[in-house]
N, C-alpha and C positions, 0 to 999 in steps of 0.2 A: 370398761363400763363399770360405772358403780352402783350401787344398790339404791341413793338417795336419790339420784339425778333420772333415773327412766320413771322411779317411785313419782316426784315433782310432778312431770309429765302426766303420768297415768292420774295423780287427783288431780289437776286440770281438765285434763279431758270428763274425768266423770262430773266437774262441776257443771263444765260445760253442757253433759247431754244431761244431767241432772234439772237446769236451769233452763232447758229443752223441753225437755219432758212435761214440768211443771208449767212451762208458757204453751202447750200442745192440750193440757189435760183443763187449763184454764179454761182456752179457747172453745174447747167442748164441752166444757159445764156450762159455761153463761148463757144463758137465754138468746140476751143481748152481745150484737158483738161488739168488738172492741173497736173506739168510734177513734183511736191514736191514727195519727198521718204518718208517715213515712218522706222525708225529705230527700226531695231528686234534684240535683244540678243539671238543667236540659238547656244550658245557653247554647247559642251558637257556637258555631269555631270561630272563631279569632276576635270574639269579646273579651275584653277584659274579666277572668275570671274572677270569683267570691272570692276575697280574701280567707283566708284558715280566720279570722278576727271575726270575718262578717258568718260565716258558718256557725265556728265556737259561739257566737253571741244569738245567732238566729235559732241554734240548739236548743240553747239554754232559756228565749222565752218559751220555747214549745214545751221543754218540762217544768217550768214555774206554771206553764197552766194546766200540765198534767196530759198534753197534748201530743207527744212526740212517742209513736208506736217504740215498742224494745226490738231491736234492730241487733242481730252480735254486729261489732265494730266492724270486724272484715266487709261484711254486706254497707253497712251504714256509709265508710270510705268511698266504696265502690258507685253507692248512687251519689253521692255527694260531693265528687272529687273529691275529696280533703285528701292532704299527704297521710301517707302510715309510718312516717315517723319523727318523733322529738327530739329537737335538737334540744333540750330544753337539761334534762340530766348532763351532756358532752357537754354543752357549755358548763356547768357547775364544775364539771368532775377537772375540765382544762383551767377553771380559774382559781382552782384548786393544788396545782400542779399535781396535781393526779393523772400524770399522761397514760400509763400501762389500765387503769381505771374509765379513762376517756378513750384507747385504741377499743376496749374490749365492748364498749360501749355500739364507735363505731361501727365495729366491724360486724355487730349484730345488728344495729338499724341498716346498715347494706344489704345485708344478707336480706331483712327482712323487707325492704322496700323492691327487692331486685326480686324477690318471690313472691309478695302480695300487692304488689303497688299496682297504678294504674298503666299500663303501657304508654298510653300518649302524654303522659304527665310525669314521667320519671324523671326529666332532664333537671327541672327547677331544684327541687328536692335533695336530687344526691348530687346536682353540685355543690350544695350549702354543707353536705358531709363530707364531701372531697376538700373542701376547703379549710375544713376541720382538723384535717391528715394531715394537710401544708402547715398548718400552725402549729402542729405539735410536732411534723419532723423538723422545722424549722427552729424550736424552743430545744430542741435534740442537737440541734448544731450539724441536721443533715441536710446542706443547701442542695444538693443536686435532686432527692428528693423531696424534698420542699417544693423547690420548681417546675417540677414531675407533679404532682397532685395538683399546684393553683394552675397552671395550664390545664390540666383534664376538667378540672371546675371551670374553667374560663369558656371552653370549649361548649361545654353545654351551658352555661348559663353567659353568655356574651355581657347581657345589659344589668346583673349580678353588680348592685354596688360595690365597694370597697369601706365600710365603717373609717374615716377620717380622724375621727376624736377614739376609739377602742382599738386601732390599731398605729404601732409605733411605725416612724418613717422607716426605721430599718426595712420593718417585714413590707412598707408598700412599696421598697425599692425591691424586693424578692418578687413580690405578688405582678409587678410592670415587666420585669425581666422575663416573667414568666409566657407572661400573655403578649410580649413580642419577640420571643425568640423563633428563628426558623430553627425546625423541626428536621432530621431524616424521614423520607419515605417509608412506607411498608404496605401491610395487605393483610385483609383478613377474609380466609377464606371457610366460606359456610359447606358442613356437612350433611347433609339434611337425609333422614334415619325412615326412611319409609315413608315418605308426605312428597304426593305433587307438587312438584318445584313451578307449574304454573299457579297453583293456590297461594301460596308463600309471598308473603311481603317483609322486606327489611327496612329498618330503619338505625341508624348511625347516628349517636348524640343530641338525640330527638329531634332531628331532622323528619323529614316526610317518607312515609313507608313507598317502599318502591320493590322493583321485581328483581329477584337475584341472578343476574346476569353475568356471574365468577367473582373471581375476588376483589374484596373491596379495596380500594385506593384507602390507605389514611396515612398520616402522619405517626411518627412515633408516639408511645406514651400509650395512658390509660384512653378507654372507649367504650361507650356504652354503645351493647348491642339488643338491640328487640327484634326479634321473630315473631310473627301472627300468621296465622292463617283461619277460618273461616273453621268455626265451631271447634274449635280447640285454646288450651289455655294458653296464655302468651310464655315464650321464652325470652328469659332478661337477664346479660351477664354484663361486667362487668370485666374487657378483655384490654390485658396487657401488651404492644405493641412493639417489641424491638427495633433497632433501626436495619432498614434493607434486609426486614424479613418477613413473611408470612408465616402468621398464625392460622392452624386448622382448628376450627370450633366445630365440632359434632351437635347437634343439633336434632333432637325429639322431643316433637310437639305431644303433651299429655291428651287426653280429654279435656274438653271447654268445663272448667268448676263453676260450683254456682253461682261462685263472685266474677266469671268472665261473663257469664250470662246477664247477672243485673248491667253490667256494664254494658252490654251488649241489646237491652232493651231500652236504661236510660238512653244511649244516641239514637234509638230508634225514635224513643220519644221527642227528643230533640229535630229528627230529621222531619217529623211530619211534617205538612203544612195546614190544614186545618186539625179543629176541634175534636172533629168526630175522629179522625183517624190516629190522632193525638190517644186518647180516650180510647181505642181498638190497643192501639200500641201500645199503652199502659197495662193491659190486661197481666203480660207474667208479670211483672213487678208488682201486684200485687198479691200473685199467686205464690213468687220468692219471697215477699215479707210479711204477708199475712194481714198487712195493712188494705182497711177499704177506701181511703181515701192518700190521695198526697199531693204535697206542696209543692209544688215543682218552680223551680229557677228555672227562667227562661229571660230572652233579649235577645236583639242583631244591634241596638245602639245603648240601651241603658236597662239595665238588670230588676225585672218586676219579677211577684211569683202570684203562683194563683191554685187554687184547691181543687184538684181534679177529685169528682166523687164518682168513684166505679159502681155502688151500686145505682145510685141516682140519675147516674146519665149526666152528671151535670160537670160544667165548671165555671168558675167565678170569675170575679171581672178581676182585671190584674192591680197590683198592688206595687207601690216602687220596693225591693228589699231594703232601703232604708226606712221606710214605714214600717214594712213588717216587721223590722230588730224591735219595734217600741212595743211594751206589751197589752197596752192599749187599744192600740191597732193592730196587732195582729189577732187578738180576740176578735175585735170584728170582723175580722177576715172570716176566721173560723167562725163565727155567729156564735161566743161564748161568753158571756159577763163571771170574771173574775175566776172560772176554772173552767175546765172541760167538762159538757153536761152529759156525767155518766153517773150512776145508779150507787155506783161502788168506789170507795180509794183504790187506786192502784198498789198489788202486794211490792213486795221490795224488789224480785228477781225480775219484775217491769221496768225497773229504773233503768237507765242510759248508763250509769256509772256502776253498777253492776254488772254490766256487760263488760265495759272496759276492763274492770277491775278481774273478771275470769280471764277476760284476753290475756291482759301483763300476767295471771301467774301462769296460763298456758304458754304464752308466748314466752316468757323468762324462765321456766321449766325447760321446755323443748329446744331453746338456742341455747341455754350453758350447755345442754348434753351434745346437740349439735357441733357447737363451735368445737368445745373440746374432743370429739371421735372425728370429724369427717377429716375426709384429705383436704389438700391446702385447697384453696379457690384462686379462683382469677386474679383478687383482690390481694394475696400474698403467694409466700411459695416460688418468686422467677429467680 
């Protein structure tokens, strides 16, 4: 361990409870309170979810009207599905031929999607980073792992285009090869460290969580594995699969964090069926983000949102989310001409990119110290 790297960490963290503290100390000066919403994704299951496009852009009228409560990112994610990580750097750093700069990239948005991400929403995601692994072991001239990574991508993301025009025929005769070769057998067997094995649900490559019944059937290669159970935080690894063998995976579920819990009241929110119980069930989510009212995404066929007000008892008539993107109309929604009708500017440590902006040096503090002390993972080391 070095001096610079726990240092990193440790002002991170103080920015963080610093940037706390001062949104705590706000909150209790102001007369008035603070009239920001809070954005909740409550669609149903099996709607076509918000695009990361239609969120980023729904974000950003909420803060041009000054409207979008400061949320740290981790929380914000969690009510809003959005993915927790960017591909957005590994593409640069790979077109760059910066591969050792793009693995190191990788292997921290794994780490960090597979410890803060959504449980039911992990599959899309880190397949688009396993895919990332195939391109650069494949630019490495290592075809067998090449086809070890687009297979475990293929795996969970089945309906995962193929880019035609950014990728050469070579790599799409690698990327086909991959997603039909048959595979050896194996099994992955759960250990589970103190937790009723009747509470316990698994799920395998974002598949449907189901009850652990011994070891699981899969194919060779990489696999993603999620554990839940009921008021605890989810476990999510990323497990390497030999051929005709079983892997044991040990298994300790922590304490439910306060990002399993907003997760855990957005689908409640979701699951109501009227208004009032809707509006019951939004109660913690207001209580985790400090926000009195929020926007919530909702649909069973086409995606509106509408303003639930906790203190008012009320909510509004729904709105399509392509409306709400325009800022126009989403002022009306909110009942505001040209900004959000508060008393005061909002200080800087309220902005939305303040918060992101503590995240990455928290987050990029604590994974360089990370990546480089812990032992190997799942993800390398076989």
């Amino acid at each position: 361990m070095t001096a610079k790297q726990p240092r990193a960490w440790l002002v991170a963290a103080a920015c963080l409870g610093s940037v706390s503290a001062m949104g705590t100390a706000r909150a209790e000066d102001d007369d008035e309170a603070d009239e920001g919403v809070a954005l909740v994704n409550a669609a149903a299951p099996g709607v076509a979810p918000a695009s990361e496009r239609q969120l980023a852009r729904l974000r950003k009228r909420l803060d041009a009207l000054g409207a979008l409560h400061p949320t740290p990112p981790e929380l914000a994610a969690a009510l809003d599905g959005s993915a927790s990580s960017d591909i957005g750097p590994i593409k640069e750093a790979f077109e760059k031929f910066d591969y050792d700069g793009a693995e190191e990239l990788l292997e921290q948005s794994i780490n960090d999607l597979l410890t803060t991400g959504d449980p039911e929403r992990l599959a899309a995601p880190l397949a688009e980073l396993l895919h990332y692994r195939g391109l650069i072991a494949d630019e490495l001239d290592d075809a067998s792992d090449a086809e070890t990574w687009f297979a475990a991508s293929y795996r969970l993301d089945p309906d995962r285009p193929v880019d035609r025009e950014s990728t050469p025929p070579r790599v799409r005769r690698v990327i086909e090869k991959a997603r039909n070769a048959e595979r050896p057998d194996g099994k992955i067997a759960v250990e589970l460290v103190e937790i009723d094995e009747e509470t316990v649900r698994v799920a395998v490559d974002g598949g449907p969580p189901t009850r652990l019944g011994g070891p699981l059937d899969v194919t060779s290669g990489y696999h993603l594995l999620v554990v839940t159970a009921p008021r605890k935080s989810p476990f999510a690894k990323l497990v390497r699969v030999s051929p005709n063998r079983t892997v044991a995976i040990s298994v300790e579920l922590s304490p439910e964090s306060e990002v399993a819990r907003a997760r855990r009241a957005r689908d409640a929110v979701g699951a109501a069926r009227s208004d009032k119980v809707r509006l019951k069930k939004a109660r913690p989510l207001a209580k985790i983000t400090g926000a009195r009212k929020l926007l919530v995404i909702e649909g069973e066929e086409e995606l509106t949102v509408r303003v639930f007000d906790l203190d008012a008892r009320t909510v509004s008539a729904p709105m399509s989310l392509r409306d709400a993107s325009r800022t126009a109309m989403l002022a009306d929604l909110l009942g505001v001409e040209g900004g959000f009708s508060r008393e005061r500017d909002r200080q800087w440590y309220e902005r939305w990119y303040v918060w992101a902006g503590v995240a990455v040096l928290a987050g990029g503090g604590y994974a360089t110290w990370e990546l480089t002390h812990r032992e190997p993972t799942s993800i390398r080391g076989f």
